[in-house]
C-alpha positions in Angstrom: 0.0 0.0 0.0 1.5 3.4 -1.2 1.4 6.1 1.3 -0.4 9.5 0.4 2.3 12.4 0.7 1.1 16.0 1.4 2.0 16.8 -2.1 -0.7 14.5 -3.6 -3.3 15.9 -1.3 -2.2 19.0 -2.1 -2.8 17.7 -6.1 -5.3 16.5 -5.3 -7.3 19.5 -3.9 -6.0 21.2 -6.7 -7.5 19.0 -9.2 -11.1 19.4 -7.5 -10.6 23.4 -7.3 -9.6 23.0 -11.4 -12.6 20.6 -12.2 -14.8 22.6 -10.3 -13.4 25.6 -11.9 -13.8 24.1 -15.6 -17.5 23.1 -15.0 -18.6 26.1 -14.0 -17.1 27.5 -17.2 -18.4 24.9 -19.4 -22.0 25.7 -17.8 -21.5 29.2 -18.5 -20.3 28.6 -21.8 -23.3 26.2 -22.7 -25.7 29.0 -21.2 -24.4 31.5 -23.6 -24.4 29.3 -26.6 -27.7 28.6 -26.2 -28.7 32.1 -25.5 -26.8 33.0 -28.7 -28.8 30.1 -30.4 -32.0 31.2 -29.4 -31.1 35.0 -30.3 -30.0 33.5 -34.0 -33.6 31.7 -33.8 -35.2 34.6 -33.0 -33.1 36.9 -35.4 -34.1 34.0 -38.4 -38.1 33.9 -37.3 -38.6 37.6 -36.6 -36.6 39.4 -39.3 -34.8 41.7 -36.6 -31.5 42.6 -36.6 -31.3 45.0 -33.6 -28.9 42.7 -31.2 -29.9 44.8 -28.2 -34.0 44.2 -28.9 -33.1 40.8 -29.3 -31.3 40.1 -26.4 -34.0 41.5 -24.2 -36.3 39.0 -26.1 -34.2 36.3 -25.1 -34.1 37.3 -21.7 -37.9 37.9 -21.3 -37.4 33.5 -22.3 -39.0 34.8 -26.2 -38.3 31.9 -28.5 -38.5 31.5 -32.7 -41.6 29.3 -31.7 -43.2 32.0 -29.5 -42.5 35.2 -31.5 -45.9 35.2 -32.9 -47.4 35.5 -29.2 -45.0 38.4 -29.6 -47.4 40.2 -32.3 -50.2 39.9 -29.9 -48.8 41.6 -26.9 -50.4 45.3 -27.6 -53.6 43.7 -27.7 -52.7 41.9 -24.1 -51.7 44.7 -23.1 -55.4 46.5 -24.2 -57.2 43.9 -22.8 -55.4 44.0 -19.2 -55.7 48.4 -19.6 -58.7 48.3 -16.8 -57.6 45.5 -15.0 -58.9 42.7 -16.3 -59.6 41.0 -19.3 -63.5 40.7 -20.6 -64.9 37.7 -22.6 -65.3 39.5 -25.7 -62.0 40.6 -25.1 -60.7 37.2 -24.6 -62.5 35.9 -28.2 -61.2 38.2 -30.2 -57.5 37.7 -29.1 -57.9 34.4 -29.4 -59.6 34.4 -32.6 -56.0 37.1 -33.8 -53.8 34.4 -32.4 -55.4 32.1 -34.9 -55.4 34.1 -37.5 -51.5 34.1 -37.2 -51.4 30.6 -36.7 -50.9 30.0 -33.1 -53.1 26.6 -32.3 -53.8 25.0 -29.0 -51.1 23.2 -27.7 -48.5 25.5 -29.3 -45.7 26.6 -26.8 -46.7 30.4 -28.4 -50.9 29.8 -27.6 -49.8 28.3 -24.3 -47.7 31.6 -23.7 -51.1 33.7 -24.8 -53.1 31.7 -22.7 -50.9 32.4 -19.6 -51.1 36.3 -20.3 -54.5 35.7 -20.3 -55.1 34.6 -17.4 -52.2 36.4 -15.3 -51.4 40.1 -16.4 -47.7 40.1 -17.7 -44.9 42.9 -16.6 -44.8 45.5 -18.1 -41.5 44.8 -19.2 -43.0 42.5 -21.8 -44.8 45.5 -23.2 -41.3 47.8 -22.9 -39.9 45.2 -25.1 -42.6 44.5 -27.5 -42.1 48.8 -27.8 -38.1 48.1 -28.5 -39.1 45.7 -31.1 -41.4 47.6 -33.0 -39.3 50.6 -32.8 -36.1 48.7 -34.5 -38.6 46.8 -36.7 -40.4 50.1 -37.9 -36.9 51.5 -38.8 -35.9 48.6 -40.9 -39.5 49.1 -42.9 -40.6 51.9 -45.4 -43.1 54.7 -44.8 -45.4 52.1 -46.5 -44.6 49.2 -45.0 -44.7 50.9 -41.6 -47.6 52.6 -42.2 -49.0 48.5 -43.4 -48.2 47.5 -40.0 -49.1 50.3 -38.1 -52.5 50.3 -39.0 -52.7 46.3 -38.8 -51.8 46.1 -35.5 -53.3 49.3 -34.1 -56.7 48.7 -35.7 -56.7 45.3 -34.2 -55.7 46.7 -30.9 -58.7 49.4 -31.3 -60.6 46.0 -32.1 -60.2 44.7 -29.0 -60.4 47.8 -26.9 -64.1 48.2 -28.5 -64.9 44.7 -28.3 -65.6 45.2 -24.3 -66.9 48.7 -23.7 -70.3 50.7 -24.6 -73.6 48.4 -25.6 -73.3 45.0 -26.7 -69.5 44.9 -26.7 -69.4 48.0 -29.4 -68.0 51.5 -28.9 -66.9 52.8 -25.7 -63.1 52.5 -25.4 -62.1 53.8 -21.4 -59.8 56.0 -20.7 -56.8 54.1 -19.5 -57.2 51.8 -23.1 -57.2 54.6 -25.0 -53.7 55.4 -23.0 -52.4 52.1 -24.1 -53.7 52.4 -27.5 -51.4 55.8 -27.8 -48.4 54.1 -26.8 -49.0 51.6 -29.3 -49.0 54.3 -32.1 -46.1 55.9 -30.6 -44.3 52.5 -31.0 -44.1 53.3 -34.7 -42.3 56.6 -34.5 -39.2 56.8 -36.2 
C-alpha cells in the first residue's frame, strides 16, 4: 500500500478546485451558446436585426416558436388596460392568435393563454415597444404605415370589443392610454 504524501493531497485539492473551476465554465459557456442560439432563432423567425431588442427577447425567455405570441402583446396589453380581461375581449385575441397561426397546444398559444389569465410585466410591453421601434426602422413609410395600422386597428378592435352596448364602442380611458403608446411604438 502506497502512502499518500502532502504533495498528492495538495494535487489532489488542486484538481477538485480546477474541475470545479472548468465546470462552471463549461456551464456558462453552454448558457451563452444557447442564449446566442436562441437569439439567431429569434433573429431568423422575426426578421430583426437590432442585437440589443433581441437580447431583451431572449431574456424575457421569447423563442422562434413563440415570436408570434410576440405580435399579440399590444392587444394583451389592451385587454389587461382596466384591469382585467373581458370575454369579448378574450375571443377576439384568441380568434388574432389564430389568424396568425398560433393553435392550442402550441408553446406560443400556451404563452397567450398564460397572459391571459395572469397580467404580464410591463417589461413584456417595454420590449414589444423596442421591437417595434427597431422593426419600424428597418421598414418603409409604406410598409410601416401597413403595419401600423394592422396592429393598431386590431388593438382598437379589441379595446371596443368590451366597452359601450353590446361589446361595441366605448373605449375607457386608460385603453385609449395604451392604445397611444401603441402608435407611438411606430415613430421613427
Amino acid at each position: 500500500m502506497s502512502e499518500v504524501t502532502l504533495e498528492d493531497r495538495g494535487r489532489a485539492l488542486e484538481n477538485q478546485f480546477y474541475d470545479k473551476e472548468n465546470a462552471d465554465k463549461l456551464t456558462a459557456m453552454k448558457d451563452k451558446l444557447d442564449s446566442q442560439r436562441s437569439k439567431d432563432d429569434l433573429r431568423k423567425a422575426s426578421g430583426m436585426s437590432d442585437d440589443a431588442v433581441l437580447d431583451k427577447l431572449v431574456h424575457l425567455g421569447l423563442r422562434s416558436n413563440t415570436i408570434a405570441a410576440l405580435s399579440l402583446v399590444p392587444l394583451i396589453q389592451v385587454a389587461w388596460a382596466d384591469g382585467a380581461v373581458q370575454d369579448n375581449e378574450r375571443v377576439a385575441i384568441l380568434q388574432g392568435a389564430h389568424g396568425k397561426g398560433l393553435e392550442a397546444g402550441t408553446d406560443g398559444y400556451e404563452l397567450l393563454e398564460t397572459w391571459l389569465k395572469t397580467a404580464p410585466a410591463d417589461d413584456l410591453f417595454v420590449a414589444w415597444e423596442a421591437y417595434i421601434k427597431a422593426l419600424a426602422s428597418q421598414l418603409n413609410d409604406e410598409q410601416n404605415r401597413l403595419l401600423r395600422n394592422q396592429i393598431v386597428g386590431f388593438a382598437k378592435m379589441v379595446a371596443a370589443s368590451a366597452g359601450g352596448i353590446f361589446g361595441i364602442g366605448k373605449v375607457s380611458a386608460s385603453e385609449e392610454k395604451v392604445l397611444g403608446r401603441i402608435e407611438a411604438a411606430f415613430d421613427r
